[in-house]
Each structure stands twice: as structure tokens, then as C-alpha cells.
N, C-alpha and C positions, 0 to 999 in steps of 0.2 A: 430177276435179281439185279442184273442192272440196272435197268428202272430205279429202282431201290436205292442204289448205292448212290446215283445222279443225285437223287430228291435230297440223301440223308447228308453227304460230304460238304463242308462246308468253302472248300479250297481244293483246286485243283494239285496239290500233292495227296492229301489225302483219298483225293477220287483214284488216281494214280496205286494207290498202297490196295486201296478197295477193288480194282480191277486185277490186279495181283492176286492177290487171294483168291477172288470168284476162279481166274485160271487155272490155278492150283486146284483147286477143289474138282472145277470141273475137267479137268484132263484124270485127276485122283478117278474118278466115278466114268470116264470112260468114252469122253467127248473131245475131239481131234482140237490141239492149238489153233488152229487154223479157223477150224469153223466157231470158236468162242472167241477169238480177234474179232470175226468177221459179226457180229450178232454186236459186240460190243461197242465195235464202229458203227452197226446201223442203227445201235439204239440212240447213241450219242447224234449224229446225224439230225435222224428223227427229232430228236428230243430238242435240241437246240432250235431246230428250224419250225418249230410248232414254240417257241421260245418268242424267236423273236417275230413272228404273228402277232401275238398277243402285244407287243410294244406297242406304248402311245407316242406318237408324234407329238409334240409340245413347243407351242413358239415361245421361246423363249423370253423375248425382250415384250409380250404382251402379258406376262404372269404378271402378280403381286405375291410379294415373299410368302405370304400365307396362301394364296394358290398354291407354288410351289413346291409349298412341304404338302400339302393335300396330295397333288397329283404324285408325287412320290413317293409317301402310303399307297396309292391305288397300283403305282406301278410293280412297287414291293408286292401288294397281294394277288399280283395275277401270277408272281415268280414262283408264289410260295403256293 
């Protein structure tokens, strides 16, 4: 569900509101605060750092404007 919530939020307040919830829910059903901080942080972790993996490196001053929106589609669809 974490997971989940990364993929679906589109701004970091909403991720924020979305992680609230999941807490609630899972302390509700009988999972310690601590160990759902802890699962939330390593998916975050995780997730960001398999994130920026996938970034391309791009020189800059060698694109053409039309390069550059290209590569920035490409770069958008590795996020999504």
C-alpha cells in the first residue's frame, strides 16, 4: 500500500495525508506505529533510489530544443 500511495500522490502533501491514513488504518487492524514508520521509510528509500537509477544523464548544451522535449517524454516515462 505504500507502493501505491508513492505511484498514485501527485505532491508531496498529499503523500504526507496518504501515509496518515495507511497509519491509522494499520495500527486500527493491529500493526505497532513503529513498525509501519519503519516499512514506510524503507519503501520510500527503496523507491526513490531505484528512481533515480533510471535518470538519464543529458548534456545539456549538445541538445536541440526538439531533442530536449524528446528526452524529457522519455524521462517522464521511466517516472511513470
Amino acid at each position: 500500500m505504500v507502493y501505491h500511495a508513492i505511484k498514485i500522490c501527485s505532491n508531496h502533501h498529499l503523500l504526507h495525508e496518504e501515509f496518515e491514513c495507511l497509519k491509522v488504518v494499520a495500527v486500527q487492524n493491529g500493526y505497532s506505529l513503529n513498525f509501519v514508520e519503519s516499512q514506510i521509510r524503507k519503501t520510500r528509500e527503496r523507491t526513490y533510489e531505484n528512481m533515480n537509477k533510471k535518470r538519464i544523464k543529458l548534456p545539456e548544451n549538445s541538445l536541440k530544443k526538439d531533442e530536449k522535449i524528446r528526452n524529457c517524454y522519455q524521462i517522464f516515462s521511466l517516472l511513470h
